[in-house]
DRENPA-3360 file (N, C-alpha, C; in nm, 2 decimals, always signed):
BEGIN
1 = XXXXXXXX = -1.71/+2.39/-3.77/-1.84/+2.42/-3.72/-1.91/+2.29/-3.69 ~ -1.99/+2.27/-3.61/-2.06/+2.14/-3.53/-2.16/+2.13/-3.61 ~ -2.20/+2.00/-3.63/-2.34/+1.94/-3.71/-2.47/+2.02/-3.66 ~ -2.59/+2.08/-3.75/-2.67/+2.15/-3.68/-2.74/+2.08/-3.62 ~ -2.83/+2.09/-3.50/-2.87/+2.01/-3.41/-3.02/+2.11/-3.34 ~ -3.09/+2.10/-3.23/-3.16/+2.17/-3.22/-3.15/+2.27/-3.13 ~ -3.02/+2.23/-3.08/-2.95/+2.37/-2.99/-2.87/+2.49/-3.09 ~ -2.85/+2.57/-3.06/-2.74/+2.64/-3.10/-2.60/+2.60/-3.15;
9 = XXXXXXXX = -2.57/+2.67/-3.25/-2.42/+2.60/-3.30/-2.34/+2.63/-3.24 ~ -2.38/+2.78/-3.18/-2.26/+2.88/-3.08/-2.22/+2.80/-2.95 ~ -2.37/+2.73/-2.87/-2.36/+2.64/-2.81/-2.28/+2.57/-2.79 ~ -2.31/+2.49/-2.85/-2.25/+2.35/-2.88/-2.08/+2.37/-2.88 ~ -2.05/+2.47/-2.98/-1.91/+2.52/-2.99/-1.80/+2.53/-2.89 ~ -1.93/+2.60/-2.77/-1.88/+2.64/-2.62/-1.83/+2.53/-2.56 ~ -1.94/+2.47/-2.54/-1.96/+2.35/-2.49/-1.82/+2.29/-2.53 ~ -1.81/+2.25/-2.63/-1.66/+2.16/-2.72/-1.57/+2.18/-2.67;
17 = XXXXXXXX = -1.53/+2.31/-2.71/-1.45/+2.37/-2.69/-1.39/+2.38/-2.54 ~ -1.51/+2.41/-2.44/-1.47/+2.40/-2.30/-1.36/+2.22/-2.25 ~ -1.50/+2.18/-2.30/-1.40/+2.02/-2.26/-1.29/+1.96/-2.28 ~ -1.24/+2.01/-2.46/-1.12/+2.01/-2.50/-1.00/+2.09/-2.44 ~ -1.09/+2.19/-2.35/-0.99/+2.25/-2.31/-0.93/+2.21/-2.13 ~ -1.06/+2.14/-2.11/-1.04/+2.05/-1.96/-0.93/+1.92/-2.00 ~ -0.97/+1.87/-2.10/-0.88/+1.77/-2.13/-0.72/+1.78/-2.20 ~ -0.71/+1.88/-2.28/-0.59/+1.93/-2.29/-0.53/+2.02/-2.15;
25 = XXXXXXXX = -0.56/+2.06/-2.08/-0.50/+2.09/-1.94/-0.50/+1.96/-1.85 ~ -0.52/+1.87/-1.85/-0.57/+1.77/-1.76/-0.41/+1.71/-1.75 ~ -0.33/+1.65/-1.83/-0.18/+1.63/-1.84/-0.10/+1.75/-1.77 ~ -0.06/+1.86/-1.80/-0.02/+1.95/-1.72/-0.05/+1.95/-1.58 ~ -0.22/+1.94/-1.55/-0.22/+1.97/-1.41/-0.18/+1.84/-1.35 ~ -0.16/+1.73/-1.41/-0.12/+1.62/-1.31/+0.00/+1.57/-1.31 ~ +0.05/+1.67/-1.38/+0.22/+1.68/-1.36/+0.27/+1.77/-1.24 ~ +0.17/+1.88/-1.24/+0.17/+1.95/-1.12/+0.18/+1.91/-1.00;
33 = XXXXXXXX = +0.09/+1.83/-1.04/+0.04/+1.78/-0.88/+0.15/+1.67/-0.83 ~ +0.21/+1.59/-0.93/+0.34/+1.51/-0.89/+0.42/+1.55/-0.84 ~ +0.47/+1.67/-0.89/+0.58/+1.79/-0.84/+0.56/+1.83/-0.73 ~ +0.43/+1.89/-0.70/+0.46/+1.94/-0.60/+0.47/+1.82/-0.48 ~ +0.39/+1.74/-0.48/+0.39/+1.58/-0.38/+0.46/+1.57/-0.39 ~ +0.60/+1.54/-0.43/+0.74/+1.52/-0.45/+0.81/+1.63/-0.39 ~ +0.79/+1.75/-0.39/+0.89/+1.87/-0.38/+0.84/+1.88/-0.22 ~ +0.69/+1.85/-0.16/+0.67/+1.82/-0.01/+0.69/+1.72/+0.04;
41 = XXXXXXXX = +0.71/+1.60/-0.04/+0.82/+1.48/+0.05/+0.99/+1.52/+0.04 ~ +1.03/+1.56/-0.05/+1.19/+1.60/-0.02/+1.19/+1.68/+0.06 ~ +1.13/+1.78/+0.07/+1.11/+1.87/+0.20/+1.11/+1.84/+0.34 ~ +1.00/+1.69/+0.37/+0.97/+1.67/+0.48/+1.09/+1.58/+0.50 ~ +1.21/+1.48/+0.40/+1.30/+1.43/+0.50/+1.44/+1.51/+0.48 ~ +1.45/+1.61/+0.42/+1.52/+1.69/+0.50/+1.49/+1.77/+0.63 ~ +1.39/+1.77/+0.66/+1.36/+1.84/+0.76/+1.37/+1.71/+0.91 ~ +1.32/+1.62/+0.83/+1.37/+1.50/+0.99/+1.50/+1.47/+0.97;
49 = XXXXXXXX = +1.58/+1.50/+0.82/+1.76/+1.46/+0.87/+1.81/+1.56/+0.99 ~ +1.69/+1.71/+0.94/+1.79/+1.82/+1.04/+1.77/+1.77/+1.18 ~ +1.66/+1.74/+1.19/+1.58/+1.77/+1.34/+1.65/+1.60/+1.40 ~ +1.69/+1.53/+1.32/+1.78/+1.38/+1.35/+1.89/+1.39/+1.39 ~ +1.97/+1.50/+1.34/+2.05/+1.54/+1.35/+2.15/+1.61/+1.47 ~ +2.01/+1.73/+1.49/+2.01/+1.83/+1.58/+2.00/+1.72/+1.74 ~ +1.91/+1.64/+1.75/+1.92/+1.52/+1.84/+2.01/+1.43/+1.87 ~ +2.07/+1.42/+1.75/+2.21/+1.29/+1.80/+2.31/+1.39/+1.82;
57 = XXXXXXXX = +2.30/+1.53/+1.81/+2.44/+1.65/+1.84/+2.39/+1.64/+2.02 ~ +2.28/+1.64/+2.05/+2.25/+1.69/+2.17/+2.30/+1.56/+2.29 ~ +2.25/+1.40/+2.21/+2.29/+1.32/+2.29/+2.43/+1.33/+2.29 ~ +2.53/+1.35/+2.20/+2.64/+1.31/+2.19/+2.69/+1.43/+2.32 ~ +2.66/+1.52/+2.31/+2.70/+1.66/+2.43/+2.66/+1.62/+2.56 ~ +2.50/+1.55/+2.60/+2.50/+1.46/+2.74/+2.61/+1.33/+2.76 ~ +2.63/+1.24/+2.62/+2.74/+1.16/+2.66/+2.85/+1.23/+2.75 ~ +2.90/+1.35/+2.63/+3.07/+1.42/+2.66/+3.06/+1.45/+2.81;
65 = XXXXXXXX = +2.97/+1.52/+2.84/+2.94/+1.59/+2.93/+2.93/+1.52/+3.08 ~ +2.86/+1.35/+3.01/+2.86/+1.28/+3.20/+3.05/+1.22/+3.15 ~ +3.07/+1.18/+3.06/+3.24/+1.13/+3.06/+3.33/+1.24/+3.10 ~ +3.33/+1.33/+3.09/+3.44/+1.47/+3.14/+3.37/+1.51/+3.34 ~ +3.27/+1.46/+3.35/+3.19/+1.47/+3.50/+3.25/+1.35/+3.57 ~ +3.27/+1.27/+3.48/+3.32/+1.10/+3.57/+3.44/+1.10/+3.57 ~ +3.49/+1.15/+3.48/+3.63/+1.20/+3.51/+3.71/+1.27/+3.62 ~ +3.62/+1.38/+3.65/+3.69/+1.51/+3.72/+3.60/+1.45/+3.86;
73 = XXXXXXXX = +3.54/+1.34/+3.87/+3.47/+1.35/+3.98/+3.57/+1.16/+4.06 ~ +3.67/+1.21/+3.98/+3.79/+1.05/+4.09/+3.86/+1.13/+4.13 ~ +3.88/+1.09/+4.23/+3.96/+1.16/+4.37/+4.09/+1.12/+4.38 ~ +4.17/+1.18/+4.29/+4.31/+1.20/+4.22/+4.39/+1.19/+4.38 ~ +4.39/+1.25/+4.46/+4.46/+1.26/+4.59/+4.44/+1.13/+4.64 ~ +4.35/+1.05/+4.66/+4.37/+0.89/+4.71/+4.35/+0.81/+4.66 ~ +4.41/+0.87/+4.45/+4.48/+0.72/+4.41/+4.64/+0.79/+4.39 ~ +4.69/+0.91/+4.48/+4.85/+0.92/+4.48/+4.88/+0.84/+4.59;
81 = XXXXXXXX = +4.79/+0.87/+4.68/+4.86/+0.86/+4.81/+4.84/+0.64/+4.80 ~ +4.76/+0.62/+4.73/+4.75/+0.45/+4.70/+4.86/+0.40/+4.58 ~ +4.90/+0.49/+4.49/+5.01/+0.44/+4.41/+5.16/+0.46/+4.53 ~ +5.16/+0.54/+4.59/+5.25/+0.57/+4.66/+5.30/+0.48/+4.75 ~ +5.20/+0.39/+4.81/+5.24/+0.29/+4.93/+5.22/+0.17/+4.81 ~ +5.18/+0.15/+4.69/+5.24/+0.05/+4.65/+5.36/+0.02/+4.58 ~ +5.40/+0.17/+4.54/+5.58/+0.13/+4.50/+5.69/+0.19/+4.62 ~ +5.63/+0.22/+4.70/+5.71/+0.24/+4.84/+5.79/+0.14/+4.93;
% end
């Protein structure tokens, strides 16, 4: 029970009691709050590995895409007819 004083003891008790109990939660909630800051940074670079990811699949498909186009676009018929008159 609290020293008597010219407030209330019930008071005062409240009072105590409240703070103790801001201060004993005070460690918990800022372990919370670590967690979760931490659990939305791991979040956020998995989410740019995907999207990093998803991007270098797309360039690599424009690469394939002009090398199979530069390919099919040499004119096969006059380098026969040019291999042809040079071992002829």
């Amino acid at each position: 029970m609290a020293f008597p004083t010219a407030v209330n003891s019930q008071i005062t008790d409240s009072v105590t009691q409240a703070n103790t109990q801001v201060l004993g939660l005070a460690p918990a909630t800022a372990m919370g709050n670590l967690l979760q800051a931490t659990a939305q940074a791991l979040a956020n670079a998995a989410h740019n590995a995907t999207t990093s990811q998803q991007q270098s699949n797309i360039t690599a498909q424009a690469a394939t895409t002009m090398g199979v186009t530069t390919l099919y676009s040499i004119d096969t018929s006059s380098d026969a007819v040019g291999t042809k008159q040079i071992y002829a």
